[in-house]
N, C-alpha and C positions, 0 to 999 in steps of 0.2 A: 632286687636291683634298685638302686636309688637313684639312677641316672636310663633314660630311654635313647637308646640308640638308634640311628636310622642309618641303611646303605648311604652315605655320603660323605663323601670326601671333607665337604665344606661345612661339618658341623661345627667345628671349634668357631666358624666365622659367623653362622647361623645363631648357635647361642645368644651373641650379641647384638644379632639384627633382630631375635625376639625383644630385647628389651628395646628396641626403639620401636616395634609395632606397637607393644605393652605400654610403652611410655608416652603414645600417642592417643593411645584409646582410655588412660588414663588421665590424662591432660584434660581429655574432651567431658568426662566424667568428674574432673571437680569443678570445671569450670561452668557445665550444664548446671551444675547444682548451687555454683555462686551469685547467677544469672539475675536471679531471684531476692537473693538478698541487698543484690547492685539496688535494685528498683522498686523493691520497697514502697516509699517514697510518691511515686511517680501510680505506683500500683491501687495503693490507698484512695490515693486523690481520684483516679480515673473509675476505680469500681466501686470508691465510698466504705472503705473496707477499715475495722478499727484495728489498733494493737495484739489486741486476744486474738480476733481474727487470720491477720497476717502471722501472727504467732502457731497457731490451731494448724497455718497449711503447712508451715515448715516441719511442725513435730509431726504430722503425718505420712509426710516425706522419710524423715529417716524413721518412724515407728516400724511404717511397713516393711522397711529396707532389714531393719533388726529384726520382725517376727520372719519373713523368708531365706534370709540369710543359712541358717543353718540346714535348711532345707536343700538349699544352692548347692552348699559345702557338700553336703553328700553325693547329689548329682558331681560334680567335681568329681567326686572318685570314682564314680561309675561309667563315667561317659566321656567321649573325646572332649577336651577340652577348650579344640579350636574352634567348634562350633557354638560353644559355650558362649565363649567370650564374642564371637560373631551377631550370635542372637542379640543374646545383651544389649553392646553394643547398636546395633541398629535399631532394636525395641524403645531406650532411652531415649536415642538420640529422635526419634519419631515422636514421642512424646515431648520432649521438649519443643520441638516444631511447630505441634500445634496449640503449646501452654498458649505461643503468642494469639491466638484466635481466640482465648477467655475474655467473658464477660459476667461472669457472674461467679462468684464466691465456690457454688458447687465445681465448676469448671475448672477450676486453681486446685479442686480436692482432689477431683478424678485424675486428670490430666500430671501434674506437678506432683501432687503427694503420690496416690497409687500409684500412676504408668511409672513414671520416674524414678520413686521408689523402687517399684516392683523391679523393671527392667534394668538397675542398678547395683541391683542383692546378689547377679548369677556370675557379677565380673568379677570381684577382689578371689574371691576363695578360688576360684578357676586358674586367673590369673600368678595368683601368688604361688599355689603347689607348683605350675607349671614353672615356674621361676627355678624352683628350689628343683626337680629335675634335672635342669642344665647347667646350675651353678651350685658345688657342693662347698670348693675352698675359696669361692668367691662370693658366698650367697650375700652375707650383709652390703659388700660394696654393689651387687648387682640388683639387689633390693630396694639399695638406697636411691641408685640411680632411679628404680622404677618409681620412686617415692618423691623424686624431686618435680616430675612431671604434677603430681598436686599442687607445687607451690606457684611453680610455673601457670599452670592452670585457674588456681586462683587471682593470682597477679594481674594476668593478660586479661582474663575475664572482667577483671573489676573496672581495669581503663579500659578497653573497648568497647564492652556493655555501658557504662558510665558515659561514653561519645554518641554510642549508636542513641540510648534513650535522651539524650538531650537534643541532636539532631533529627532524628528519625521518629521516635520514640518507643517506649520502650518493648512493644513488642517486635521491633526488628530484632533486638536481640538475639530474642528465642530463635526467631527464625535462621540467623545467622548459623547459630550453634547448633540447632538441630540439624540442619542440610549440610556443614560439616561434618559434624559423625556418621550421618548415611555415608556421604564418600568414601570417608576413612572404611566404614564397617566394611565396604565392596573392597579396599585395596588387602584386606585383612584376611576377607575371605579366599585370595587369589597367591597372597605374600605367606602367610604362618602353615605351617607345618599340621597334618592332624598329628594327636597325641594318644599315645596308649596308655589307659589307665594304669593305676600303678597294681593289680589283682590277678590273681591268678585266675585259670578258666573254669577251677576245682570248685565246686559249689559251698564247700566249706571253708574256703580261703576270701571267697569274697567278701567287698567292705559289704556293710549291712547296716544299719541304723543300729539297731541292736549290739552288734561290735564298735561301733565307732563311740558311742555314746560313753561306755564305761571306761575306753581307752581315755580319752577328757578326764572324766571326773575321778578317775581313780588317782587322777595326778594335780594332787595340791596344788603342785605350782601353776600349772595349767589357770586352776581357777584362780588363783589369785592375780596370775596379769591377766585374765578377764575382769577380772575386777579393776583392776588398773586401768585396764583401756577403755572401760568403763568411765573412770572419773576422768582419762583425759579426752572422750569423747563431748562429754557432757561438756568441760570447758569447752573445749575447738568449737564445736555446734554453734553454743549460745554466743562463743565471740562471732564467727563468721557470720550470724544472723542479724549483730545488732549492731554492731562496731561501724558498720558505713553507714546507719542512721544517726548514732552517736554524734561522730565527726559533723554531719548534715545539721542535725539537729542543735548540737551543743555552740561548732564553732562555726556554724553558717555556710562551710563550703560545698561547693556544686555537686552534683551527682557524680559528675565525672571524678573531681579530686579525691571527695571522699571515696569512690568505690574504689581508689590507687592507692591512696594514702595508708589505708585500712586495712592494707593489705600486703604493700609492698616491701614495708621496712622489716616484717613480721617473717615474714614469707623470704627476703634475701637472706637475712641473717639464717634463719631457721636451715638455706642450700648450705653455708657454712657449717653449721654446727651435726647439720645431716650427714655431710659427706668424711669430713673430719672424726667423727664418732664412729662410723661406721669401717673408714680405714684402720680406726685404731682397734675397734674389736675383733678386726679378721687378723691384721697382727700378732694380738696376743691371746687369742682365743685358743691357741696350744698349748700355751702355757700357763694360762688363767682361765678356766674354763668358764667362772663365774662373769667374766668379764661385762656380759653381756647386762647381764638383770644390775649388777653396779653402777653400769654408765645409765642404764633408764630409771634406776632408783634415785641419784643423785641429779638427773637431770627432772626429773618430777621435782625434787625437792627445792632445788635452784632456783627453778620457774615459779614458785609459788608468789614469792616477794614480788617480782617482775609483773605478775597479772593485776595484782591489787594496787602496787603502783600504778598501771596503767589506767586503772579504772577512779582511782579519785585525783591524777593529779588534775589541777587547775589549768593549765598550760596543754597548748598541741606539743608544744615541743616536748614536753613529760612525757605525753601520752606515747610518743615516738619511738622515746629510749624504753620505755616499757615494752613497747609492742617487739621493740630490736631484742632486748635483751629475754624476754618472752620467748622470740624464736630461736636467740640457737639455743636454747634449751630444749625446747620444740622439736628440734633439729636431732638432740641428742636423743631422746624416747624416742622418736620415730625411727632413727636409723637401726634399731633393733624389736621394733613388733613382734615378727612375726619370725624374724631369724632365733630368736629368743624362744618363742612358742615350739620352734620344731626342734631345740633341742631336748624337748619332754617328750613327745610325738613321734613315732615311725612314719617313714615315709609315706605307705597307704592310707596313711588315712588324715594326713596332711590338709587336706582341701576340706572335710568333714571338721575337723580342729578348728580353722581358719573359721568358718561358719558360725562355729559354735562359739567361739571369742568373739565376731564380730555382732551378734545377735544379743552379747550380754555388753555390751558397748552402746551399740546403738538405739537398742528398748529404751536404755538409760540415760543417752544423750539426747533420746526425741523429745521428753519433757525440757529440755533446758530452754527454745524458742519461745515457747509459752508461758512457762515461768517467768523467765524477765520480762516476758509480754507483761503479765502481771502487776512484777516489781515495779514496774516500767514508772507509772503514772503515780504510786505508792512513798516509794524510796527515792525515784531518781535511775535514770539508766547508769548513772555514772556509780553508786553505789551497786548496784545490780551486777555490774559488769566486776566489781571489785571483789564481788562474793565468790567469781568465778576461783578466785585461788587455793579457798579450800577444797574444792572437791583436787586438785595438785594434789595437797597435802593429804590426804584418804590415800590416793594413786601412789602415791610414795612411801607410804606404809605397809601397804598389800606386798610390795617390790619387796623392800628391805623383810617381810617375815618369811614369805617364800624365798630369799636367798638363805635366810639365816635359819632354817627348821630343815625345810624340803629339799631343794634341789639336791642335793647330793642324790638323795634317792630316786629321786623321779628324773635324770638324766639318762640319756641313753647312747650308745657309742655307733657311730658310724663309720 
C-alpha cells in the first residue's frame, strides 16, 4: 500500500491540514537555524569569537545533522512518525531556547551545533515519507508547498531576528523561536494523526538497515542526486551563513536590513520558481516521465551564472538580481528533491532513502561555513561567495548523467 488509510470520512481534508502542521514545524526549523546566521555580528563581538570560529559552530551544526540523518531515516520507517516529528520538533526547539543563555564558544558547540543539529536530523526523513503517503498525484505540488515554509522561514527569521537583536539583543531571538516551537510541538502533538509504518508485521518483510541500504545504492540514480543535493547543499549553507554578514560588512547596512535583504529577494523569487516547477512537473510527469531530473538539471545549470554574479558584483543592487535570479532557480531543484528521489525508491523504505540523500548533502555542506570562514580574510568574502557556483555546476552534472545512462532502469512504477 502506498497510501495509509484511517476510519475517516475527513481524510481527503486531513491530507492537507497535514501539510500546514508540516509546514509549520518546518518554518520553525529553517528559521531556528537562520537565527544564527542573522547575528553573527552581534555574536562575535559579545563573546569575542573570530571568523574560523563562528565558521566551526555552523559546520557542526549541520555535520551532526548529516552523520544522524540516516539513522532518522530508518527510524522513519520503523516507527510512527507523528511522534517522530513531535520529538524533534520540541527537542530543537529547546535547544535553540537555551543557545540564547551562551557564553562561551563551547556552549554555541553544545547547544547550536549538537542539540540543534541533533534534534533537526529526525524531522525532514519522517516528515517528507509521511508527505508522500497522503499525496501520490499531488506529491511534487504538496512537497512544494511543504518546501515554501523554508523560504518563509528564512525570510521572517532574518527581519525579526535582525529587530529583536538590534532592540533587545541578540539573544532574545533564540528565546523567541525556541518558546515558539515548544507551542507548536504541543499543538502537533494534539492535531497530526499517528502514522503506520509503511512494513509488514512478517519479520522478513521488514525495513532493516541491511535492506534499505542496497535498495539506495544499488540505484545509480539514487546516488547521483545525492550527489547533487550535495553540491546544492554546500552552496545553500555557505550562502545562508555569510551573505547577511556580506551585505553588513561590505555595504554597511544594519543587522536588521541585511538579515532581510539576504534573504528576501532570494527566497521570494525562489516561492515563484518553486511552485511554478513543481506544477509543471505533476502536469507532465505522465507523459514525461523524465520531467523531473530535467527541470532540476537545468535549474542547477541556470543558477550557476546567477551565484557568481551575485558574489563579485560591485553594486547592492547587482547583488540583488543575482540573489533574485539565484532563487527561482533555487525554486526550480527544490521543487523536485525528493519527489524525484521516490521515483527510484518503493514506498517502504522512502524515509531510509530520504536519510541516506540527506546525510550525503549535508556531511558535505557542513564544511562550506568554515571554508569561506577561511576564504573569508584570504580572498575576500565576496570572491568566496562567487566560488559558490561551481559546486551548481558539479550538481548539474551528476543530474544530466543520471538522466542520460540510469533512470530508465532504476525507475519504478506505482
Amino acid at each position: 500500500m502506498n497510501t495509509i488509510t484511517f476510519n475517516n470520512k475527513n481524510i481527503k481534508a486531513y491530507k492537507w491540514e497535514l501539510i500546514v502542521l508540516l509546514w509549520f514545524a518546518f518554518f520553525f526549523n529553517q528559521a531556528d537555524r537562520q537565527i544564527f546566521n542573522v547575528v553573527i555580528p552581534s555574536i562575535k563581538s559579545d563573546l569575542g569569537l573570530d571568523d574560523a570560529q563562528i565558521g566551526l559552530v555552523a559546520s557542526i551544526l549541520v555535520l551532526t545533522y548529516g552523520i544522524l540523518v540516516p539513522i532518522t531515516g530508518y527510524i522513519g520507517d520503523r516507527y510512527d512518525k507523528k511522534k517522530i516529528i513531535f520529538f524533534s520538533l520540541l527537542f530543537w526547539s529547546t535547544a535553540t531556547l537555551f543557545t540564547g543563555s551562551s557564553t562561551l564558544l563551547i556552549h554555541l558547540v553544545l547547544l547550536r551545533g549538537l542539540a540543534t543539529g541533533g534534534g533537526e536530523a529526525f524531522y525532514a526523513p519522517a516528515a517528507n515519507a509521511l508527505i508522500s503517503e497522503y499525496h501520490n498525484k499531488t506529491r511534487a505540488t504538496a512537497m512544494s508547498i511543504h518546501q515554501t515554509a523554508v523560504y518563509t522561514g528564512i525570510i521572517l527569521s532574518g527581519l525579526i531576528t535582525g529587530y529583536i537583536a538590534e532592540t533587545f539583543g541578540w539573544r532574545y531571538a533564540f528565546f523567541t523561536f525556541g518558546g515558539g516551537g515548544i507551542i507548536l510541538a504541543i499543538i502537533i502533538y494534539f492535531r497530526m494523526k499517528p502514522s503506520k509504518p509503511q512494513v509488514s508485521t512478517n519479520d522478513e518483510e521488514k525495513v532493516s538497515i541491511q535492506k534499505a541500504l542496497p535498495v539506495f545504492f544499488k540505484k545509480p540514480t539514487a546516488i547521483l542526486l545525492a550527489f547533487a543535493f550535495a553540491g546544492m547543499v554546500f552552496t545553500n549553507v555557505g550562502y545562508l551563513t555569510w551573505m547577511p554578514t556580506y551585505l553588513y560588512e561590505e555595504f554597511g547596512q544594519s543587522l536588521t536590513s541585511a538579515g532581510f535583504n539576504s534573504m528576501f529577494y532570494h527566497h521570494v523569487l525562489a516561492y515563484v520558481g518553486l511552485m511554478f516547477f513543481a506544477a509543471l512537473s505533476d502536469k507532465l510527469m505522465k507523459k514525461r516521465d523524465t520531467i523531473r531530473l530535467e527541470i532540476q538539471g537545468l535549474s542547477l545549470l541556470l543558477g550557476a551564472p546567477a551565484i557568481y554574479f551575485m558574489g563579485v558584483s560591485k553594486t547592492v543592487v547587482g547583488v540583488y538580481i543575482g540573489l533574485a535570479v539565484f532563487g527561482i532557480f533555487r525554486g526550480g531543484y527544490d521543487s523536485n528533491i525528493f519527489a524525484a528521489l521516490y521515483d527510484v525508491i518503493e514506498p517502504k523504505y522512502r524515509s531510509s532513502a530520504t536519510g541516506i540523500m540527506l546525510m550525503f548533502a549535508f556531511v558535505t555542506g557542513a564544511s562550506a561555513p568554515y571554508i569561506l570562514g577561511l576564504m573569508k580574510p584570504v580572498l575576500g568574502l565576496s570572491n568566496a561567495l562567487a566560488s559558490l557556483s561551481i559546486a551548481y555546476v558539479f550538481a548539474a552534472l551528476c543530474i544530466f548523467v543520471a538522466l542520460k545512462v540510469f533512470y530508465d532502469k532504476d525507475k519504478i512504477m506505482e
